[in-house]
NUMAR-36369 format. One record per residue (C-alpha): x, y, z; residue in one letter. Coordinates in steps of 0.02 Angstrom, whole numbers, padded with zeros to 5 digits, always signed. Last residue first. Layout:
// residues N
XYZA/...
***
This chain:
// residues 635
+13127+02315+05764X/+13241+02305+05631X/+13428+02394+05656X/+13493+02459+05508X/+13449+02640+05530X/+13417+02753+05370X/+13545+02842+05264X/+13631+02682+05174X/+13488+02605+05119X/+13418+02785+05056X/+13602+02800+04953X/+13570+02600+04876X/+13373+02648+04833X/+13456+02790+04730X/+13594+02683+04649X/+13440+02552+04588X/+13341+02687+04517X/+13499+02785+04454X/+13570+02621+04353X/+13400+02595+04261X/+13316+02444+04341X/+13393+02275+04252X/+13286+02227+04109X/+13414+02078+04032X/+13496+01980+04154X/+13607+02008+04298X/+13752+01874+04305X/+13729+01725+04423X/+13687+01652+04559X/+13567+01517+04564X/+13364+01490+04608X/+13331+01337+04632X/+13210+01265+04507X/+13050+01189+04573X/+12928+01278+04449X/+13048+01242+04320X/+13056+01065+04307X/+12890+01048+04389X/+12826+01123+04220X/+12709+01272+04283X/+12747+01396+04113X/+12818+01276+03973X/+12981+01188+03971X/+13102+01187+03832X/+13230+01044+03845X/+13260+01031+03660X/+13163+01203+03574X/+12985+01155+03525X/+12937+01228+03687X/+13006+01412+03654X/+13068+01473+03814X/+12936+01505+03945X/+12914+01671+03980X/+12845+01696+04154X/+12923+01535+04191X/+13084+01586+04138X/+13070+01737+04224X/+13057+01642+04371X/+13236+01590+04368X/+13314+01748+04388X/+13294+01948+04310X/+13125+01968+04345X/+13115+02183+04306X/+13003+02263+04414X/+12877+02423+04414X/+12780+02528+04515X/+12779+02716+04418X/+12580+02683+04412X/+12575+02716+04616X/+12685+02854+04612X/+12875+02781+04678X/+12886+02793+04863X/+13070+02853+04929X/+12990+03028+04939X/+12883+02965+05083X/+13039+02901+05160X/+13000+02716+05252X/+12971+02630+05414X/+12908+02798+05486X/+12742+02694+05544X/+12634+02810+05424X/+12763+02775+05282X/+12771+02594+05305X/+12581+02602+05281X/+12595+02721+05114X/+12713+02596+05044X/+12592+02458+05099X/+12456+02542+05006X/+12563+02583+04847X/+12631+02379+04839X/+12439+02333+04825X/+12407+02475+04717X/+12532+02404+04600X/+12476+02229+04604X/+12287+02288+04565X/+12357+02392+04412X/+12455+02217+04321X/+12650+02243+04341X/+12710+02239+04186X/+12773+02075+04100X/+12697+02091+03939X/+12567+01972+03985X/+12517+02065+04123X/+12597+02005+04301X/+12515+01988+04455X/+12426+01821+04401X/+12622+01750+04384X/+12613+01753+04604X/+12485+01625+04619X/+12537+01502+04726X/+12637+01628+04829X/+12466+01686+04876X/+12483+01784+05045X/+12667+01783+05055X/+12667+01853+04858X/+12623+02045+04898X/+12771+02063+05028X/+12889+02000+04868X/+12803+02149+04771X/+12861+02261+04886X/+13027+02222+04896X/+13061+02234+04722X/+12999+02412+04711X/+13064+02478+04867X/+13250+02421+04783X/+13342+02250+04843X/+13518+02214+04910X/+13522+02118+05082X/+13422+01976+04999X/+13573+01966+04874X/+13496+01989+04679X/+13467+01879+04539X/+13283+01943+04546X/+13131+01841+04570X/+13222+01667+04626X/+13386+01742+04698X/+13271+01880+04792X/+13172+01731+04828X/+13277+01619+04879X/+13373+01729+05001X/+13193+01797+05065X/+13139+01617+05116X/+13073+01459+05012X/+13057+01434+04839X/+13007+01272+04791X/+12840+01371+04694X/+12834+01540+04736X/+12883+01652+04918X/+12864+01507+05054X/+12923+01553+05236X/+13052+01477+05298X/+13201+01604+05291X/+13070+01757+05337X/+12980+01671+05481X/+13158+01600+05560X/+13198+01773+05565X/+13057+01846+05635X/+13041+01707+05773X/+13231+01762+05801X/+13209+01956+05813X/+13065+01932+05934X/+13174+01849+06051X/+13150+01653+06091X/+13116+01620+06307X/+13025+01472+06254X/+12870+01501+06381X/+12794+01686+06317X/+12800+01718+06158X/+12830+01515+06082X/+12700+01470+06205X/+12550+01590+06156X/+12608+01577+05980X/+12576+01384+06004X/+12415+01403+06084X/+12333+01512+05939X/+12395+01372+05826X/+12312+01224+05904X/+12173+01336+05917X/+12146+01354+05723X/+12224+01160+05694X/+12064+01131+05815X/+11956+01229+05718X/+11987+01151+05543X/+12038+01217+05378X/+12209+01117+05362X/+12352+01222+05308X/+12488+01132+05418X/+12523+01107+05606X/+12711+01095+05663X/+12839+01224+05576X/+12727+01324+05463X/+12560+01320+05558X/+12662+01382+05717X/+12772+01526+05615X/+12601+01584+05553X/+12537+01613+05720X/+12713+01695+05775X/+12679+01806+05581X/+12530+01846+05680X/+12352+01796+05603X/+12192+01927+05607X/+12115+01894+05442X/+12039+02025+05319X/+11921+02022+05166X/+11802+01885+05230X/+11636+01919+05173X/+11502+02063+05216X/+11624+02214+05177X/+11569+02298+05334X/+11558+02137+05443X/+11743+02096+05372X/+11819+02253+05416X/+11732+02247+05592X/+11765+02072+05635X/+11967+02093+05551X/+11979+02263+05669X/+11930+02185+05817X/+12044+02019+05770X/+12200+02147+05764X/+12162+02223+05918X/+12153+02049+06003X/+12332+02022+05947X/+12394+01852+06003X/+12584+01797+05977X/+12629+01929+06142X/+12593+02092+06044X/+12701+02240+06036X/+12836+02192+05895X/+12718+02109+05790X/+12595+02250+05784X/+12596+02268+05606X/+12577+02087+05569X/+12596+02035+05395X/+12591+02191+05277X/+12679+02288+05405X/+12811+02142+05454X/+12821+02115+05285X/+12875+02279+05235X/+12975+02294+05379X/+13084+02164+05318X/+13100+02197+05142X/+13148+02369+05171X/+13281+02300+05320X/+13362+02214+05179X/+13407+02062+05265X/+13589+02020+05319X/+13541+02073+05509X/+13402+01944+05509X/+13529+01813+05467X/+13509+01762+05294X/+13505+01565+05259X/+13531+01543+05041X/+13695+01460+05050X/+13613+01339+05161X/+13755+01256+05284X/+13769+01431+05350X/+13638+01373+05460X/+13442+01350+05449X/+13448+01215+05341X/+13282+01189+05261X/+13148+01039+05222X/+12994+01028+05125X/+12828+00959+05168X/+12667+00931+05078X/+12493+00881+05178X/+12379+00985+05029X/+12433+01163+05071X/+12650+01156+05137X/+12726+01105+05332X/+12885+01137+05345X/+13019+01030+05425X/+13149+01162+05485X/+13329+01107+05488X/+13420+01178+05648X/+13536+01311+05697X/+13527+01371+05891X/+13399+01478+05972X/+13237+01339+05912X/+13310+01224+06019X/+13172+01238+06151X/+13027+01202+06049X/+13042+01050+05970X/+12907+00961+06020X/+12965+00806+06126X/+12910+00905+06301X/+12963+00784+06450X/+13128+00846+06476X/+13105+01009+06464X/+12957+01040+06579X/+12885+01202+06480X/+12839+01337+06615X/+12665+01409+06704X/+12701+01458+06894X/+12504+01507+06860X/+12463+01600+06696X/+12328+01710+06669X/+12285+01707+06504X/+12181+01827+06439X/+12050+01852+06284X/+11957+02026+06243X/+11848+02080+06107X/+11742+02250+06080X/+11657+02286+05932X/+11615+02440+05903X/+11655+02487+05719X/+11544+02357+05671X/+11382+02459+05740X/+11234+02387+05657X/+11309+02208+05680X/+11337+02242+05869X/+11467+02146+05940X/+11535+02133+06130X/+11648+01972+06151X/+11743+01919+06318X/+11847+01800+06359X/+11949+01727+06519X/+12070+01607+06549X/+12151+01524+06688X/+12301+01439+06708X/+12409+01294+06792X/+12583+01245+06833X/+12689+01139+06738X/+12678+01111+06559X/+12745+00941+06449X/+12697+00981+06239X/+12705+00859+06137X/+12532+00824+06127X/+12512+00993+06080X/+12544+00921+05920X/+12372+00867+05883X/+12258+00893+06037X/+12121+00882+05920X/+12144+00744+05871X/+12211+00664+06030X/+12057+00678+06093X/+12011+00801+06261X/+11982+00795+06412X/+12114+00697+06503X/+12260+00776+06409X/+12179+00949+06460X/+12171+00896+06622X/+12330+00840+06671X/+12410+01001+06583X/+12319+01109+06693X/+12180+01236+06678X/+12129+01290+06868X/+12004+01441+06822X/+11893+01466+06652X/+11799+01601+06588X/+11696+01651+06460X/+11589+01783+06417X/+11478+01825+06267X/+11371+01960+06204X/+11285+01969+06033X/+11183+02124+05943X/+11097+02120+05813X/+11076+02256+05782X/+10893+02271+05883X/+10839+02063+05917X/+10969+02058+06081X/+11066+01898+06086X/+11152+01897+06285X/+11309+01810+06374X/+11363+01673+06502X/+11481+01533+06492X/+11561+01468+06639X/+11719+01340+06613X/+11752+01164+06682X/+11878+01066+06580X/+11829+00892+06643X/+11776+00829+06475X/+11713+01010+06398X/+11609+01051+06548X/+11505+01205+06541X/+11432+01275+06682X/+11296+01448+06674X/+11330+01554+06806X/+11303+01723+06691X/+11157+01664+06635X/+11127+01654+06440X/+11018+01792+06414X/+10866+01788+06232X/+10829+01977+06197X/+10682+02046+06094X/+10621+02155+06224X/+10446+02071+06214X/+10524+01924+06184X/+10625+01913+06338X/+10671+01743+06327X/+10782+01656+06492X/+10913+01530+06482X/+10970+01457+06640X/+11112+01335+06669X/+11180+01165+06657X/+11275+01110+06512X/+11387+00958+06467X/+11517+00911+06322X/+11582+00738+06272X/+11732+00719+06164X/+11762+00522+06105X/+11915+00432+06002X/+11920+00340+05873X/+12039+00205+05832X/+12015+00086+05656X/+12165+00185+05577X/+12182+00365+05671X/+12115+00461+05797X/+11938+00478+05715X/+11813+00575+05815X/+11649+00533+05892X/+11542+00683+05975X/+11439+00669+06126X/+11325+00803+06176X/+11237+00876+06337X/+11085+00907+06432X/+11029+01056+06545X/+10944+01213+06509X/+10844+01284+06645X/+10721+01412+06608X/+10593+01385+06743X/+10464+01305+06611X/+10610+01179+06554X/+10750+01166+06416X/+10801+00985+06387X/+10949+00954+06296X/+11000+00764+06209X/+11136+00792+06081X/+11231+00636+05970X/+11374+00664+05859X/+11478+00612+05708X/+11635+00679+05669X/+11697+00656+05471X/+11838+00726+05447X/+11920+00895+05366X/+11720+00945+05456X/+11584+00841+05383X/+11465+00841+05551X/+11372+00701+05587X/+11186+00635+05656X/+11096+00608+05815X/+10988+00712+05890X/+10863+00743+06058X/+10779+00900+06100X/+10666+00896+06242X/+10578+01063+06273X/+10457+01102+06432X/+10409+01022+06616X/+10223+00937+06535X/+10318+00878+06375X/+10339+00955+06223X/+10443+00891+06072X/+10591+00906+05960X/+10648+00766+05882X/+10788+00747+05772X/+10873+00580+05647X/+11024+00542+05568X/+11031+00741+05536X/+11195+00739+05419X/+11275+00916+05441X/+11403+01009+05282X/+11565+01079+05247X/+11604+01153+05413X/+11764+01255+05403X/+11700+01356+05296X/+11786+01425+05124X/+11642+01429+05021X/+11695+01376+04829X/+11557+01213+04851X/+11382+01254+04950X/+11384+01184+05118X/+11261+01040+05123X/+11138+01016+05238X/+11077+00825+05222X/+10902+00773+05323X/+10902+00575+05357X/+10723+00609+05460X/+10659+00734+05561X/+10516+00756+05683X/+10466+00937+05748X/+10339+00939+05844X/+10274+01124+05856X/+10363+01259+05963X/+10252+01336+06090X/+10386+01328+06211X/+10499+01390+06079X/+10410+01552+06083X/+10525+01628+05921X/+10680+01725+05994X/+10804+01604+05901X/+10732+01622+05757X/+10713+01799+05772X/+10894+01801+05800X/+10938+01693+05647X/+10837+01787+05522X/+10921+01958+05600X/+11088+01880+05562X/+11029+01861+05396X/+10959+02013+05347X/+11149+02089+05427X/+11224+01979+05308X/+11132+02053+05161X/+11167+02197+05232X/+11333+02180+05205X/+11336+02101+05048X/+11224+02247+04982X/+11354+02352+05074X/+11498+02338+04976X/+11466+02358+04811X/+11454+02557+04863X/+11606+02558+04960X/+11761+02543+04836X/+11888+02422+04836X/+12075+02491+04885X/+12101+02444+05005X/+12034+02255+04999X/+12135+02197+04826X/+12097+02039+04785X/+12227+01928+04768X/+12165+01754+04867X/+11987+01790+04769X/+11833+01827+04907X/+11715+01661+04875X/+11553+01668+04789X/+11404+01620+04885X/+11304+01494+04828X/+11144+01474+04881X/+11097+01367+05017X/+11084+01189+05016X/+10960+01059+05080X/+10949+00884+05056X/+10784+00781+05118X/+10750+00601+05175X/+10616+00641+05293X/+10521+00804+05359X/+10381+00807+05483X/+10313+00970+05563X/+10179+00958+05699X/+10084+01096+05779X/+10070+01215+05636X/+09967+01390+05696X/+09802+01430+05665X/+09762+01592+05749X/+09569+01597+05772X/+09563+01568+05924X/+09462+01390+05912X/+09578+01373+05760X/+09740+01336+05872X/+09666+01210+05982X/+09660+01091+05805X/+09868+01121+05788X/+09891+01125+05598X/+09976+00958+05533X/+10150+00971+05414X/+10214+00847+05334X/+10356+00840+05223X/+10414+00695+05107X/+10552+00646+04983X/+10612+00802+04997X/+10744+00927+04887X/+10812+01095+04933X/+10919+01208+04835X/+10897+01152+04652X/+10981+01237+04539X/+10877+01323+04400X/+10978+01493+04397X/+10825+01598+04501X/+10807+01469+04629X/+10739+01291+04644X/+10654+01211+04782X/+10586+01019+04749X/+10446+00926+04864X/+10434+00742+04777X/+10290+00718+04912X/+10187+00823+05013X/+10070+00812+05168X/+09936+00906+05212X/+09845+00881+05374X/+09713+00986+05441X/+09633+00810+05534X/+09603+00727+05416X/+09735+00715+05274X/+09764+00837+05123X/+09862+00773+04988X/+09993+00867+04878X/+10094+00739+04748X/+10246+00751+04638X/+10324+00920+04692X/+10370+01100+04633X/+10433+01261+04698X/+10488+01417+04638X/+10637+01519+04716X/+10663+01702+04766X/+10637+01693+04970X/+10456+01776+04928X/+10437+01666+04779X/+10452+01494+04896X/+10322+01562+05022X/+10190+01612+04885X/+10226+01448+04792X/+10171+01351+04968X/+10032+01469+04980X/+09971+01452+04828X/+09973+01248+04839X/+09895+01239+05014X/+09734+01342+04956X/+09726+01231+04803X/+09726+01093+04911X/+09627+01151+05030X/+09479+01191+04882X/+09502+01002+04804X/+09455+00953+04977X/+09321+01069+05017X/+09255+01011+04857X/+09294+00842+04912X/+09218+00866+05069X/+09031+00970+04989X/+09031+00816+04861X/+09019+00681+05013X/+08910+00796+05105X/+08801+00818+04927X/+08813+00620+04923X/+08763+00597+05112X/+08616+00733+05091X/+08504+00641+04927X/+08537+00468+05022X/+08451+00536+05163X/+08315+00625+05062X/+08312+00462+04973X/+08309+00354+05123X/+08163+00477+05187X/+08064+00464+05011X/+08074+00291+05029X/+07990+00255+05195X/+07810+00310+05133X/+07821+00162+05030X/
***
C-alpha cells in the first residue's frame, strides 16, 4: 500500500512532463509560425502552408510552404523545407540554423517590367528614376552580404528538384536554373559544394559543379556543362579553378587572387579581382596569353563557336580585361578590353566565311528576329543599292550618331561606349542604353541572328574585331553595306527602300525631317506605325526623339543649328507604300487590305508620282540649298 502513493506521485509528474512538452510544443510552433509571417511581411509577401511540425532535436519542418506578394501571385512554392537549429549554438546563446533542407520547390521573383523598344531615354525625367536605381543598388548590397556571410560556418544546405524561374517580359539571357540536386557541407579542411542541375538559356544546357573552398582559402574544383550541337549530338564544355579566395569581413571585402587559373578547355586565363560591401563596389581582371586558333577549336563546342567555325587564323593573341565599378559612383566606372595580336591574319584559303569578298558586289543573306532571312543584291542589279556617295549625307550621319557615334574612331569595339551604357543604365536602374557598333550590328546581320544568348553576344564582338582589323574593308564600305542591309519596316530593307517605302523619294534626296525619323525606326522597325497619332502626326515622344539627335548632329558639326526645325515643328508627310498601311483603304473595297496584311506589309516600295501631303515647296527647297552648301564627303 505504502507503494501507491509513489507510482501516483510518479504517474502524477510523467503526465504534467508529457503536458509541460506539448505545451512547449504547441508554444514552438506558434513561435515558428510568427516568425515565419514576420520574415515573409518584411520582404512584402504573406505566407501560408499545409502543416508546421516541430521535431526533436529544434527541428521544424514545413509542408505545402506557399509565398505570395502584394498582387496574389505566388512567388515561391515547397513541397517541404526543413530547417534544424545547430544544438552548440544555444550553449552561447546565439542560435543559429545548422541544417537547411528544401525539396521540390519553384521560386520566382517579382516581375519586373521591361524598358519599351520606343521609349524615349533623353528625355525621361530623374525623379522616377532612382527608386529603380536604388532598388538595384538594395539588391546588389543583398548579394554582397551574401556573399560576405562566414561561409565556413555555413549550415548544411541540402536541396532537392528546386526550379528558379525568370519572371516572363524580362529580357535575360538566362530564363531560368533547374537544381537536380545541391549540397553544401563541412568537412574537417572546409566547404564542399557539389551540383547538378540545368540552365534554360535559348537551349537547354545542363551542368554539374563540384568546388571545395578550404581553411587556407583555396578554391579549387570545376564544372561540366552539356550542350546540344545538333540532332541527337551534344557536345561538352568543362571549366577548372585553382586559386585563393580570402574574406575580410570585418572590412567587408571578399579578393579573388590575382594568380588565380582558369581553364576554359585548354584556354588558360588568370582571373583575379575584389567585392567590397561599401558601394558596392566590384573589381575584375582578366588576362590571357598564347590564344590560337588550334585551341580555341579544341576548347570549345561547336555551339558556341557558331560561325566562327569558319573562320582559319594564323598566329596567336592575348587578351586582357579589366572592370572597376562602384554602384554608388556610376559615373566612375572604368572598363578596358585589349587584344594583342601576334602575326594574327585570316588564312584565305581555309576560312569558308565570307569575309574576304565583302569589297566587291555580292548578295547579302540576312539574318531577321525569330530565325527569318531575306536576301539582297548588293550591285546595280538592285534598283534600290545606293553607293555610300548616293546617300543623303543627312541620313547618313544621322545614323551614324544615333547608332554609333564613334564609328569612325573605334576599331568594331568601343569600350567608351560600354562605360557610358553601365553608368546610364545603373542610374536609370534597367536597361535604357546598349553599347553595339553599327560593325557589331553588321556581324549579327550578315552571319549570327537576333538570338539572346552569350555566345551569339561574343560571337559578335569577335566578328567586328575581325572585320576592323583582319579583312582589310574601309570604314566607308562596312557603313555602306550597314545602310543597304539594314531593315527600316516590314520587307523593307536599306535607305533606298525606305525612302521609296516612307516617302516616294531618292535616298540621295530627303529633308532633316524625313531623315530623322528613318534614324528613329533602326531600333524598332517592327514598330514604326506606334510613332504616328492616328491622324498621322508625329506622336510627341517621336519628335523629341528626332530633336535629340538633331541637337547631337549639331554638337558633332554634322548639322546647321538653324537647319533644326523646333522640336513641335517635326513633321512628315508618308507619301509611298506605307501610307497605305497607316491608312488602310477601305476593307470592304475589292482587294482592300487592312493595317499588317502581309500583302502590304511586304510591298516593295515603287517609283512613282508624289502623293498627297508633300512638304510645302520652301521646306523641301530649303533642305535642297543646305544640301548643296555643306560637304559631301561622309566620314
Amino acid at each position: 500500500m505504502s507503494a501507491r502513493p509513489g507510482l501516483v506521485r510518479a504517474a502524477v509528474v510523467l503526465a504534467l512532463a508529457a503536458l509541460a512538452l506539448l505545451g512547449a510544443r504547441a508554444a514552438g510552433r506558434a513561435v515558428v509560425a510568427a516568425r515565419i509571417r514576420h520574415a515573409a511581411s518584411g520582404r512584402g509577401l504573406s505566407a501560408s502552408w499545409h502543416t508546421l511540425a516541430l521535431a526533436f532535436p529544434l527541428e521544424a519542418r514545413v509542408t505545402g510552404l506557399a509565398l505570395t506578394d502584394a498582387r496574389g501571385d505566388t512567388l515561391v512554392r515547397a513541397d517541404s523545407l526543413v530547417a534544424a537549429l545547430d544544438p552548440w549554438s544555444l550553449l552561447v546563446l546565439h542560435p543559429r540554423p545548422g541544417r537547411l533542407a528544401l525539396s521540390h520547390a519553384w521560386l520566382r521573383p517579382g516581375a519586373r517590367a521591361a524598358a519599351a523598344a520606343d521609349t524615349l531615354a533623353p528625355e525621361e525625367e530623374e525623379a522616377p528614376r532612382r527608386p529603380r536605381a536604388e532598388k538595384l543598388r538594395r539588391e546588389a548590397e543583398s548579394l554582397a552580404r551574401l556573399l560576405l556571410a562566414p561561409a565556413r560556418r555555413l549550415p548544411r544546405l541540402m536541396v532537392r528538384d528546386v526550379t528558379l524561374e525568370v519572371p516572363p517580359g524580362d529580357e535575360a539571357l538566362l530564363r531560368g536554373v533547374r537544381l537536380a540536386w545541391l549540397d553544401l557541407d563541412r568537412s574537417p579542411a572546409g566547404v564542399r559544394l557539389r551540383a547538378a542541375g540545368s540552365l534554360a538559356l535559348q537551349d537547354e544546357v545542363s551542368f554539374d559543379l563540384a568546388i571545395a573552398w578550404d581553411h587556407d582559402d583555396r578554391l579549387a574544383g570545376g564544372a561540366r556543362f552539356v550542350l546540344a550541337s545538333g540532332g541527337a549530338r551534344s557536345e561538352t564544355l568543362a571549366v577548372s579553378v585553382d586559386g585563393a579566395l580570402a574574406q575580410d569581413r570585418r572590412a567587408g571585402v571578399l579578393r579573388l587572387a590575382d594568380t588565380t587559373r582558369v581553364r576554359l578547355g585548354r584556354l588558360p586565363f588568370t582571373l583575379g579581382g575584389a567585392l567590397q560591401r561599401a558601394g558596392p563596389q566590384v573589381a575584375l581582371r582578366l588576362a590571357a596569353d598564347g590564344i590560337t586558333r588550334a585551341r580555341i577549336a579544341e576548347s570549345l563546342p561547336r555551339a558556341v563557336l557558331g560561325p566562327l567555325e569558319g573562320l582559319a587564323i594564323q598566329g596567336s593573341f592575348d587578351y586582357r580585361l579589366g572592370l572597376d565599378l562602384d554602384l554608388a559612383r556610376p559615373d566612375s566606372v572604368d572598363f578596358s578590353a585589349d587584344v594583342i595580336p601576334h602575326g594574327l591574319a585570316l588564312d584565305a584559303e581555309r576560312t569558308t566565311l565570307d569575309l574576304l569578298s565583302l569589297d566587291q558586289p555580292f548578295v547579302a543573306r540576312i539574318h531577321l528576329p525569330h530565325d527569318r532571312m531575306v536576301e539582297r543584291e548588293l550591285s546595280s542589279a538592285n534598283p534600290y543599292f545606293r553607293p555610300l556617295e548616293a546617300l543623303d549625307s543627312l541620313l547618313v550621319h544621322a545614323v551614324i550618331t544615333n547608332e554609333d557615334g564613334a564609328f569612325f574612331r573605334h576599331r568594331g569595339f568601343n569600350t567608351e561606349a560600354i562605360k557610358l551604357a553601365i553608368a546610364e543604365n545603373l542610374r536609370a536602374g534597367a536597361y535604357r542604353r546598349g553599347a553595339g557598333t553599327i560593325t557589331m550590328q553588321l556581324a549579327r546581320n550578315l552571319w549570327l541572328g537576333h538570338a539572346r544568348t552569350l555566345s551569339r553576344k561574343a560571337q559578335e564582338v569577335v566578328l567586328a574585331w575581325v572585320l576592323e582589323h583582319l579583312t582589310g574593308l574601309s570604314k566607308r564600305r562596312l557603313l555602306e553595306i550597314y545602310l543597304n542591309i539594314i531593315e527600316w519596316g516590314p520587307g523593307v530593307h536599306g535607305a533606298g527602300e525606305a525612302a521609296r517605302w516612307y516617302f516616294d523619294e531618292d535616298a540621295a534626296h530627303l529633308t532633316v525631317d524625313e531623315a530623322l525619323f528613318l534614324t528613329t525606326v533602326i531600333p524598332a522597325p517592327a514598330k514604326w506605325r506606334y510613332r504616328f497619332a492616328p491622324d498621322g502626326s508625329l506622336r510627341p515622344f517621336e519628335r523629341a526623339q528626332m530633336h535629340f539627335i538633331g541637337r547631337a548632329m549639331i554638337a558633332k558639326g554634322w548639322l546647321a543649328p538653324e537647319s533644326l526645325p523646333e522640336r513641335d515643328s517635326l513633321r512628315v508627310e508618308l507619301r509611298g507604300p506605307a501610307r497605305e498601311v497607316l491608312f488602310p483603304p477601305d476593307s470592304s473595297a475589292v482587294g482592300g487590305a487592312a493595317p499588317g496584311d502581309s500583302a502590304v506589309a511586304d510591298a516593295r516600295p515603287a517609283a512613282g508620282r508624289r502623293g498627297r501631303g508633300a512638304l510645302p515647296p520652301g521646306r523641301r527647297a530649303g533642305a535642297g540649298r543646305l544640301r548643296a552648301d555643306r560637304a559631301a564627303r561622309v566620314g
